[in-house]
ZAZABA-573540 format. One line per 2 residues: number of its first residue (from 1); for each residue x, y, z of C-alpha. Coordinates in steps of 0.001 Angstrom, whole numbers, plus 500000, padded with zeros to 6 digits. Layout:
<sites>
NUM> X/Y/Z; ...
</sites>
This chain:
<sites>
1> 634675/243804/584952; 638214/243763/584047
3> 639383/242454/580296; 641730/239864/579898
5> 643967/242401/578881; 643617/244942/581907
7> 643935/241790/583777; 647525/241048/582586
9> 648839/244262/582528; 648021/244333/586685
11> 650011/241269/587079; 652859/242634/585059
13> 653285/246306/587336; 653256/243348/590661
15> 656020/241900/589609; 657631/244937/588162
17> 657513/246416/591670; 658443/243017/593699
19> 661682/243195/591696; 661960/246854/592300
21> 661640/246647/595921; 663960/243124/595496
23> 667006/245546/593933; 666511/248267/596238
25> 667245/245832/599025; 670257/244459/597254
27> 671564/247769/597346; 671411/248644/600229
29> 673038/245512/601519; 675786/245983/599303
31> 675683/250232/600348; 675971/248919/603852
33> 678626/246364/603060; 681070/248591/600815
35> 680420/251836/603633; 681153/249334/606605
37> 684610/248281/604455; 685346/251519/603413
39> 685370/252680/607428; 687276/249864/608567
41> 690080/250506/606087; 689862/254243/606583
43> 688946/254474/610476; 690070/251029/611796
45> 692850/250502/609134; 695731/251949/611059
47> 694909/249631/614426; 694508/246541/612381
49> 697286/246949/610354; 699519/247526/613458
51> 697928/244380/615205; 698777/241902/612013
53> 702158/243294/612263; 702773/243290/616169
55> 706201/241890/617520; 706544/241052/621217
57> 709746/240165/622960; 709205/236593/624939
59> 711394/235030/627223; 712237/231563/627709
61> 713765/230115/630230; 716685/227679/629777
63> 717169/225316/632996; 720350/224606/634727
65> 721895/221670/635822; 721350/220441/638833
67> 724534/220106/640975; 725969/216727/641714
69> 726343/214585/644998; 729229/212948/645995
71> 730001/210373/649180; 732241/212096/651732
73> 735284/210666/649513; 734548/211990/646139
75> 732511/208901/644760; 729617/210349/642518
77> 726322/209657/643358; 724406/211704/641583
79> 724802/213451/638662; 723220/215385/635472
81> 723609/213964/632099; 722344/214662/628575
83> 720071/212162/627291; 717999/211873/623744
85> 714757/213226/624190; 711868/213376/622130
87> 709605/216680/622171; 706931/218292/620714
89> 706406/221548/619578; 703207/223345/618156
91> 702421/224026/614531; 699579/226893/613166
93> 698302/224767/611024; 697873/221784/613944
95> 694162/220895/615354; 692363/218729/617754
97> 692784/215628/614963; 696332/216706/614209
99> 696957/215726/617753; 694443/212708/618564
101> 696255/211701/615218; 700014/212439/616524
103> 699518/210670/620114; 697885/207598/619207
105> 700843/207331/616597; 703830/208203/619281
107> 701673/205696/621730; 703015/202937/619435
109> 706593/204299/619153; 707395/205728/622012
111> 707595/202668/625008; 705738/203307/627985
113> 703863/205882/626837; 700110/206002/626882
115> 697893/208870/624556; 696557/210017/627717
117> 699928/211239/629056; 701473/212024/625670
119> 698420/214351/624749; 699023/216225/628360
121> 702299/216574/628147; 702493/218388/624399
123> 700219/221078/626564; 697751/221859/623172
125> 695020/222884/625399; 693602/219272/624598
127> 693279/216460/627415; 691602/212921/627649
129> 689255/212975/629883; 687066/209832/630859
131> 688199/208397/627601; 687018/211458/625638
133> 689656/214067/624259; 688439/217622/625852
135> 689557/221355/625801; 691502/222109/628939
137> 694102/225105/629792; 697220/225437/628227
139> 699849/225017/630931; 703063/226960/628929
141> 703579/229250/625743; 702268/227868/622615
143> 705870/228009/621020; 708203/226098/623071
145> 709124/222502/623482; 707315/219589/625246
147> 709591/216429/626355; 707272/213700/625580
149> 710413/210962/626431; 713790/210588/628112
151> 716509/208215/627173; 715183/207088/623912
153> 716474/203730/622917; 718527/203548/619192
155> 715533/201375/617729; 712932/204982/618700
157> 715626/207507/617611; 715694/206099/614264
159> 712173/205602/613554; 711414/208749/614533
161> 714106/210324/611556; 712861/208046/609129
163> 708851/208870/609521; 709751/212249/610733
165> 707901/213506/607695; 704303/211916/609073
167> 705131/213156/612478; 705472/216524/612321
169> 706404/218452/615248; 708068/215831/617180
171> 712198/215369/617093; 714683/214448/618739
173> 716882/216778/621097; 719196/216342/623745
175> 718515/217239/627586; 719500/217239/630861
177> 718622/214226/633138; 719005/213147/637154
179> 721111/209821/636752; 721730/208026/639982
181> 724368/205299/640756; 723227/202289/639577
183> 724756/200554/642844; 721569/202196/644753
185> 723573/204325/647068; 721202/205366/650269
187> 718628/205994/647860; 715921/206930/650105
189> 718019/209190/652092; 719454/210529/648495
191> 715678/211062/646835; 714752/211635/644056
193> 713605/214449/641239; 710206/215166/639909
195> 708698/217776/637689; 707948/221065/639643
197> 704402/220666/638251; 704034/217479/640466
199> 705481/219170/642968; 703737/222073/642953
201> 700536/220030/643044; 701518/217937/645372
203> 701536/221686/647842; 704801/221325/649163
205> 705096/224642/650577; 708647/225763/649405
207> 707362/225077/645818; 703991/226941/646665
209> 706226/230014/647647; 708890/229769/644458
211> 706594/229189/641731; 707948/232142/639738
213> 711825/230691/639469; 710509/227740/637793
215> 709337/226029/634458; 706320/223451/634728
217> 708624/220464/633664; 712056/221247/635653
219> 712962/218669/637571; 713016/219335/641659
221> 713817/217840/644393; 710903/215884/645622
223> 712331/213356/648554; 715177/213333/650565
225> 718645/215165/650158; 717378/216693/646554
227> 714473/217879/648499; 716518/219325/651555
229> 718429/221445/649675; 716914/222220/646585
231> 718299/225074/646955; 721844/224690/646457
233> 721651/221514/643649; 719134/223742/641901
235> 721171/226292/640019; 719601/229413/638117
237> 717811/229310/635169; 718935/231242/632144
239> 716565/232684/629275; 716709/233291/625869
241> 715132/236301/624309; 712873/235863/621307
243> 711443/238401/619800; 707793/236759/618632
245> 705265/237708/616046; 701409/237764/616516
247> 700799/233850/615690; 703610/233137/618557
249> 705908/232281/615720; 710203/233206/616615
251> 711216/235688/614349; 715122/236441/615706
253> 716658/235445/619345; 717499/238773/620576
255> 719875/237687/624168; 720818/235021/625599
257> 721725/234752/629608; 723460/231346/629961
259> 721946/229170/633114; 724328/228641/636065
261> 724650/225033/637045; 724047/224325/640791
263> 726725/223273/643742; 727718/220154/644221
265> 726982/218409/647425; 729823/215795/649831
267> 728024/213817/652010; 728692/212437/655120
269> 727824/208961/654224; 730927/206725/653379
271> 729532/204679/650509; 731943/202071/651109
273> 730191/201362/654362; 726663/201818/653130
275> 727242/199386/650340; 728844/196301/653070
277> 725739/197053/655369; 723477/197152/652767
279> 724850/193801/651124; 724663/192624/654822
281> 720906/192673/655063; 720430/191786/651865
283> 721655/188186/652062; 721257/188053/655747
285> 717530/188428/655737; 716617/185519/653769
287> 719119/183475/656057; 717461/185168/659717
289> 713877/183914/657874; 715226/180224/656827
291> 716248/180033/661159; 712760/180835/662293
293> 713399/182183/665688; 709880/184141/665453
295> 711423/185542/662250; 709507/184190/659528
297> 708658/187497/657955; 711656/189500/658595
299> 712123/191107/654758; 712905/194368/655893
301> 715959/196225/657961; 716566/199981/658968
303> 720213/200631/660268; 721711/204427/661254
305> 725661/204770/661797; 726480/207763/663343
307> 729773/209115/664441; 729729/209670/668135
309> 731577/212930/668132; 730185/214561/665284
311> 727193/213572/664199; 727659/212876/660895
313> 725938/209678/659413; 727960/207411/657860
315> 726066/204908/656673; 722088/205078/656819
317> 720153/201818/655336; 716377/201472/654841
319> 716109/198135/653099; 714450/197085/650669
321> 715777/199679/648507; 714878/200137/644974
323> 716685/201900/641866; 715206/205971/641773
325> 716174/205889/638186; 712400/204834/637592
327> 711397/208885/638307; 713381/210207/635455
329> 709756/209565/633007; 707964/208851/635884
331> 707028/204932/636723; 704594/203165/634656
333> 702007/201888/636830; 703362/198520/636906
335> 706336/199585/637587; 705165/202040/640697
337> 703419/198956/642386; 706392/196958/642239
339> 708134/199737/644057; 705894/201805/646498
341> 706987/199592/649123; 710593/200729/649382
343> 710070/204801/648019; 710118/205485/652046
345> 712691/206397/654019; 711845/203841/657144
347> 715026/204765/659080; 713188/208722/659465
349> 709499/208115/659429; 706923/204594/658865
351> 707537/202616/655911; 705394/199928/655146
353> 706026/195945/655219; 707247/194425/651889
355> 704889/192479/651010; 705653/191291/647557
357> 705060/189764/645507; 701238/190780/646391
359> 699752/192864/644368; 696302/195302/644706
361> 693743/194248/647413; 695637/191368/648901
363> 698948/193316/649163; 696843/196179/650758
365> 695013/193834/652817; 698749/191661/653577
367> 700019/195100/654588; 697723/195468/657964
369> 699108/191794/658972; 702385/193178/659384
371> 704477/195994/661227; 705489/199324/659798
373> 709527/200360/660288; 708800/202191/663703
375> 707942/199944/666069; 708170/200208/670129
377> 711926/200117/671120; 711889/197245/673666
379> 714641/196936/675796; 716833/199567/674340
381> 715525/202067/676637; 716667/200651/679759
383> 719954/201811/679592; 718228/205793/679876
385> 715957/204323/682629; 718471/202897/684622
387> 720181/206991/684344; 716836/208372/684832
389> 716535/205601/688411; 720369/206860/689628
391> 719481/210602/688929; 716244/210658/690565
393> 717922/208211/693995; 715346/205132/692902
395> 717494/203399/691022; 718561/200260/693654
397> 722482/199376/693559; 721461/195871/694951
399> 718084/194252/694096; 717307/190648/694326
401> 714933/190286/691264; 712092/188183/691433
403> 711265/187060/687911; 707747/188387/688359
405> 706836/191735/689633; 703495/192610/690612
407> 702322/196585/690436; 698834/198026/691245
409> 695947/196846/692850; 694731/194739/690016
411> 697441/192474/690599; 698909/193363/687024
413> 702318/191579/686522; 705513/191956/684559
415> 707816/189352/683895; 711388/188851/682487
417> 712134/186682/679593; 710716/183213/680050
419> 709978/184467/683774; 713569/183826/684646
421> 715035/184845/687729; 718186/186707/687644
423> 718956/187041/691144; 720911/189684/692903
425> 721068/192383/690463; 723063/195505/690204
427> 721676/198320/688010; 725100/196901/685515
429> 723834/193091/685627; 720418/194554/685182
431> 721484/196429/681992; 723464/193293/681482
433> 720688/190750/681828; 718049/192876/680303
435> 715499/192706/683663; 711936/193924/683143
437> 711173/194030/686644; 714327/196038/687725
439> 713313/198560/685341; 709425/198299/686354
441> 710557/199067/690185; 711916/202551/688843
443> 708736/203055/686825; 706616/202381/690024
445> 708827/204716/692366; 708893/207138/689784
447> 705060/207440/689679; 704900/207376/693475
449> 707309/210367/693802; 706011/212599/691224
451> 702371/211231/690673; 700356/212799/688809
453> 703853/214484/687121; 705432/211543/686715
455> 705295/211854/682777; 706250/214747/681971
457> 709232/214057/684531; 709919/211167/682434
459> 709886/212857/678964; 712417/215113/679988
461> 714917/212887/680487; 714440/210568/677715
463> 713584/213805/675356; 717103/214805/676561
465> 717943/211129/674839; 716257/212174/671640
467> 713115/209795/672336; 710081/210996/671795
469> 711548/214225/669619; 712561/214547/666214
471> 716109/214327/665869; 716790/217518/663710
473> 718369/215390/661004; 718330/217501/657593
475> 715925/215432/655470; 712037/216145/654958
477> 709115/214145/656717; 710951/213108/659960
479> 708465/211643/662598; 708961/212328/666308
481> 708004/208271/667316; 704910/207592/669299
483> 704720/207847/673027; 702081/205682/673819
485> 702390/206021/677742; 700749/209254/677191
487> 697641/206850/676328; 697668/204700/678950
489> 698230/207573/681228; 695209/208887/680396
491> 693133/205546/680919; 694765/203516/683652
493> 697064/206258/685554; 700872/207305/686488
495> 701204/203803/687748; 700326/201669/684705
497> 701828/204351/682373; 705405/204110/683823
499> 705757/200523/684761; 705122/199474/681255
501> 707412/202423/679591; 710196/201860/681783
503> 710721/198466/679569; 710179/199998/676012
505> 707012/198698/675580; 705181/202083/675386
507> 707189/204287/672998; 707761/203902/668985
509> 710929/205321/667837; 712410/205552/664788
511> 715779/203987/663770; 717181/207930/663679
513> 715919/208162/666983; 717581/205170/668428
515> 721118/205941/667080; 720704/209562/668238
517> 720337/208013/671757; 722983/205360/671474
519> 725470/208401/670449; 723754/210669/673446
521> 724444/207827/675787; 728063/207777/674451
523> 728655/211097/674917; 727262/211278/678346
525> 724262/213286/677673; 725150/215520/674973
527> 723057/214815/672465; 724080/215622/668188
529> 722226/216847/665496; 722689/213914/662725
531> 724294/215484/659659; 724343/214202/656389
533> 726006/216773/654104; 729460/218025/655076
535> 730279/220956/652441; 729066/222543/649447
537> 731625/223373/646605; 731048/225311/643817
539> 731766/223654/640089; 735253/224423/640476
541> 735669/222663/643758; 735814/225644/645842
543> 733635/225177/648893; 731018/227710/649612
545> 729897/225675/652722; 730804/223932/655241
547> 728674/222123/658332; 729846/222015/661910
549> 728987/219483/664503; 725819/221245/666540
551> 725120/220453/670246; 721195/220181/670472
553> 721044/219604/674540; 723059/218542/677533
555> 721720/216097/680034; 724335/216951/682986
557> 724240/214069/685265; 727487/212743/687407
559> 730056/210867/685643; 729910/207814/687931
561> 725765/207627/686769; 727649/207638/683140
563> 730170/205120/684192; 727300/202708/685288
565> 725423/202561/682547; 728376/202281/680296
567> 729625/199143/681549; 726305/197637/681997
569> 726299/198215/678286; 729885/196575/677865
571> 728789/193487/680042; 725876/192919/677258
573> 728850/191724/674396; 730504/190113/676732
575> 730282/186879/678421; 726657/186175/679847
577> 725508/189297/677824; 722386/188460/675798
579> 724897/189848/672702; 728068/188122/673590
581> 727783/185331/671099; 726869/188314/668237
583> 730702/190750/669113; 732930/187260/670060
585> 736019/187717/668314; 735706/191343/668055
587> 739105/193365/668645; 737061/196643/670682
589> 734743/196023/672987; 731390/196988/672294
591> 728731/198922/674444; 725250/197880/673753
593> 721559/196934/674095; 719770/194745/672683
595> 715738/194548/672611; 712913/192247/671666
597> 709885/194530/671647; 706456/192793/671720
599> 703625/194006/669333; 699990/192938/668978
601> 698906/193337/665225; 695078/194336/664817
603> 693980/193859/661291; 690327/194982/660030
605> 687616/192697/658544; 687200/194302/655134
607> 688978/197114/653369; 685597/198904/652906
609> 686144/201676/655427; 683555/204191/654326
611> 681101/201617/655249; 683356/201404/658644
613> 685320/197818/659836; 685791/195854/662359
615> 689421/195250/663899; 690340/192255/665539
617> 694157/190587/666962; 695399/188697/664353
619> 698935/187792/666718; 701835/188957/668254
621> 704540/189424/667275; 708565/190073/668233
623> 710682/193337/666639; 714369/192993/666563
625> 716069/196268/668195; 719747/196747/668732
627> 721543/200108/669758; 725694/200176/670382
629> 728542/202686/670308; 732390/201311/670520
631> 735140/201659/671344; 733749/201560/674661
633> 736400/203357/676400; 736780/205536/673372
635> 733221/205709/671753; 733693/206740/668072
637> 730759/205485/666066; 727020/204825/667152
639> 724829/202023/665601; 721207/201441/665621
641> 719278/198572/663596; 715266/197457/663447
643> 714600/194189/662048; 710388/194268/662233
645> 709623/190604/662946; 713117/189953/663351
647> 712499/188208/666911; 715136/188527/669330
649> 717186/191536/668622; 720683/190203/669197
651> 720477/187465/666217; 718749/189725/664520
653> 719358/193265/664695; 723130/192504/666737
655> 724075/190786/663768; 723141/193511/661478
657> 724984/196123/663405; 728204/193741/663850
659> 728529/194055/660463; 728241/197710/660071
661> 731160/197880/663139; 733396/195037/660701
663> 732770/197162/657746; 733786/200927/659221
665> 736903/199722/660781; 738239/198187/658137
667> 737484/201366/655782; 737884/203847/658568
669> 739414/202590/661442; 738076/202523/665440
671> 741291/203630/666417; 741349/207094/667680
673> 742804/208224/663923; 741058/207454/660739
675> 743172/205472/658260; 743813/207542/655172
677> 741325/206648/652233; 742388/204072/650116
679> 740815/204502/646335; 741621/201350/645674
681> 738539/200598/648383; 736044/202247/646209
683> 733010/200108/644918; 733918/200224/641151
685> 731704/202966/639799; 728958/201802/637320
687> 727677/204950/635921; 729255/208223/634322
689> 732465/208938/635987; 733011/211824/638167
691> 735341/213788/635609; 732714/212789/633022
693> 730132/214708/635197; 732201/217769/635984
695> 732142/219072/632255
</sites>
């Protein structure tokens, strides 16, 4: 038995030896600690020391102005200008609540902005998503600036110096912005800019290719002219040389290459002319919808002038138009749906039916109850059909029309307007009189000669017209029409196919289309490229390029086939022409055609299409078409026009185009010389002047 004291004693050496073994382990940690330090400042010291104190050279790109475009006279269109901007750049000592902080501050501030869009454009490696703010990729180098906002008002710019203090990182700077003429010169066929990111994203292909020689944020072409050569208005960037410490902060600019501004571009287009027409339809439409005349919903025009000779367009009209000043920030959404029905270019490719002031699932709904801006031609084509009858011997000089012509052995029938009877026709009076069934009789003796080969005999010589091909013009997303006969070819035979194409009612073509024919038929089968830019000067005004006229194809055919069809064109403005009441009082007479194509308009059951729909007629309706060149004897300028909905196309379209014809000849004259420009003529310029935008 142990004593009390032995007893004690034992418990004393335990803990005696616990706190040994308790120190010993200290030790060693600290041993471990003070060994590991002493090797990193001996071993590793040398690396780390040259990592904390690591410079890098960076370069940063400084964008260059876009070039300007001018109208063929010198009146600015587009230019660059410098505009207050607010941006953002990074701080070391900035987090995630720094910036949730920052952007739901600015949200207030800054009009039209939202957090979510602020947030991605300072580029912090921070997004919203689904409501929640998330890590994401940073997009740029931590140092340089974000634009949050363009074109700050007075009321922003100086809250933003007096509370700059609780909103560090953000000032003000000024920047480079795409202004465009407040008078909405030609504005689809201008375009518009958007950021190259967009772009990029969007996979246009030239963008795809070039990402290398540009910044996320620089404004690109993105529609239209700015699109189609992007590479002129462009420019190239310059760069800045930094040289940058570890934490990405500047520590000296070491170069500088300045940026070299882009050329500028002179159109073809006369605004002077595009202005008139486009004032035309403007206050003409509401007028041509008050009538009725099957024109109820008539709210939008496409018109194409193009000089006969040449090629060049002069005036080229897709209405409604809309001002592309929204793009500089990008459209709010409300702002976007109030727009999206006039962003494209109907005279080129299908624009949609205005049909404000819907909104959401009734305007998308409203949309299918309507036609887009290429609809079938009508009677315009008969004036190549009636060439395409003489060429091929089955065109009859003398036919006695019967109002009613029966083809196939279904006992299908066509009929002229109203079933009239015209009487003894001549393949001028038919042209003249507009006959469907003078035109169906060379559709049904064209299939019987060529059967089987009948189409393809047929798109060559309207292809030679420009129908049914695109027309080469040099702006992006052109559409070659629709040749529907190829359809009903396949399902109901040669027969069916031509008789109903030989009256316009089975091909779509687009307003570019039609006035490429008009100025084909004026030339007597040579057929134009439509131009739109004439030179390209450098800042100084020297021109680096200039466009010639280009022959696309020749349609060689006799010149007594040409003389036909051109006076069966003349005989439609004059008297008992279905356009003589639209040219009366005209000083040159005036080759042209009008149509009135029919269209049936199929509109689904439910917008639910992943569950599928059901289409059914909802009516027919009548297109206004109307292609021209004068002076007839002396053909100088080509006009088409589309009124969708516009019924009959001489009080519709006709009208239109009259007033394109009134406008050029008193700017430029349908005399065989051009009367010198006038500056005086000039719409008064609402925007920075041109001298302005040279500096």
């Amino acid at each position: 038995m142990y004593t009390h004291e032995e007893k004690e004693n034992s418990r004393t050496r335990q803990v005696f030896n616990r706190l040994n073994l308790l120190l010993l382990l200290v030790f060693l940690v600290f041993a471990a600690i003070i060994f590991r330090l002493s090797y990193v400042q001996i071993i590793d010291g040398e690396e780390y020391e040259q990592k904390a104190t690591a410079k890098s050279d960076k370069k940063v790109p400084i964008p260059a102005l876009r070039g300007n475009i001018y109208d063929k006279n010198g009146n600015l269109i587009v230019h660059s200008r410098g505009s207050f901007t607010a941006v953002f750049q990074e701080k070391d000592y900035m987090d995630k609540d720094y910036y949730i902080s920052l952007v739901t501050k600015l949200e207030k501030i800054l009009s039209g902005t939202t957090k979510e869009d602020l947030l991605k454009k300072m580029d912090v490696g921070y997004e919203y998503k689904n409501g929640k703010v998330e890590k994401t990729a940073r997009m740029t180098l931590k140092f340089l600036e974000k634009d949050l906002k363009y074109d700050l008002s007075q009321k922003e710019i100086a809250y933003l110096a007096e509370h700059r203090n609780e909103l560090d990182g953000v000032s003000v700077v000024t920047k480079p912005i795409r202004e465009y003429d407040k008078k909405q010169v030609a504005v689809q066929a201008i375009g518009y800019v958007r950021p190259f990111n967009v772009a990029d994203n969007q996979g246009i292909e030239y963008y795809r290719k070039n990402k290398d020689i540009y910044l996320p944020n620089q404004m690109v072409g993105y529609e239209g002219i700015e699109r189609s050569y992007e590479e002129d208005l462009r420019g190239e960037n310059g760069y800045r040389m930094y040289q940058v410490a570890a934490d990405q902060t500047i520590l000296q600019q070491i170069k500088e290459v300045p940026p070299k501004r882009g050329s500028n571009l002179y159109l073809t287009i006369d605004q002077r002319v595009q202005l008139e027409t486009r004032d035309f339809i403007k206050n003409f439409l509401p007028k041509l919808r008050a009538t009725g005349r099957n024109a109820y919903y008539a709210k939008n025009a496409y018109a194409v002038a193009m000089e006969v000779k040449t090629g060049k367009i002069v005036a080229m009209v897709s209405y409604p138009e809309y001002d592309p000043n929204i793009w500089t920030s990008g459209p709010d959404k409300e702002t976007y749906e109030q727009n999206k029905y006039s962003f494209t270019n109907g005279t080129i490719r299908s624009a949609p039916h205005d049909v404000r002031p819907k909104t959401g699932k009734d305007a998308e709904m409203e949309n299918y109850k309507h036609p887009a801006s290429v609809v079938p031609a009508g009677s315009v084509v008969k004036p190549a059909t009636v060439l395409m009858g003489l060429s091929e011997g089955i065109a009859p000089f003398y036919w006695p029309d019967p109002g009613a012509y029966r083809y196939g052995g279904a006992g299908d029938v066509v009929r002229n307007d109203n079933g009239h009877n015209y009487g003894m026709l001549t393949p001028q009076t038919a042209i003249q009189k507009s006959s469907n069934t003078y035109m169906a009789n060379i559709g049904k003796l064209l299939s019987q000669k060529y059967k089987k080969n009948s189409v393809s005999v047929y798109q060559k010589y309207y292809h030679a017209f420009g129908l049914g091909v695109k027309t080469g013009v040099d702006l992006p997303g052109e559409s070659a029409g629709g040749e529907d006969f190829l359809v009903m070819n396949e399902r109901y035979g040669p027969l069916a196919a031509m008789v109903q194409a030989s009256f316009g009612q089975q091909g779509r073509y687009t307003t570019m289309q039609l006035a490429q024919y008009a100025a084909t038929l004026a030339n007597k089968g040579t057929r134009m490229r439509p131009q739109l830019v004439d030179r390209i000067t450098d800042n100084n005004g020297k021109v680096i390029k200039s466009f010639k006229s280009e022959v696309l194809s020749q349609l060689h055919e006799p010149d007594s086939y040409w003389r036909i069809v051109h006076e069966g064109m003349g005989m439609v403005t004059q008297q008992g022409g279905t356009a003589a009441g639209v040219f009366a009082g005209f000083p040159y007479r005036v080759a042209a055609k009008t149509g009135t194509s029919q269209q049936d308009i199929y509109v689904p059951d439910s917008l639910d299409f992943e569950k599928g729909v059901n289409w059914h007629k909802y009516k027919e309706i009548n297109n206004g078409v109307f292609i021209s060149f004068a002076p007839l004897e002396n053909p100088k300028l080509a006009v088409a026009v589309v009124v969708p909905e516009g019924g009959y196309g001489g009080p519709s379209a006709g009208r239109i185009a009259r007033a394109i014809y009134d406008a050029y000849d008193k700017y430029v004259g349908l005399g065989p010389t051009d009367k010198p420009y006038d500056p005086a003529t000039a719409v008064p310029d609402e925007g920075q002047t041109a001298k302005k935008a040279k500096q």
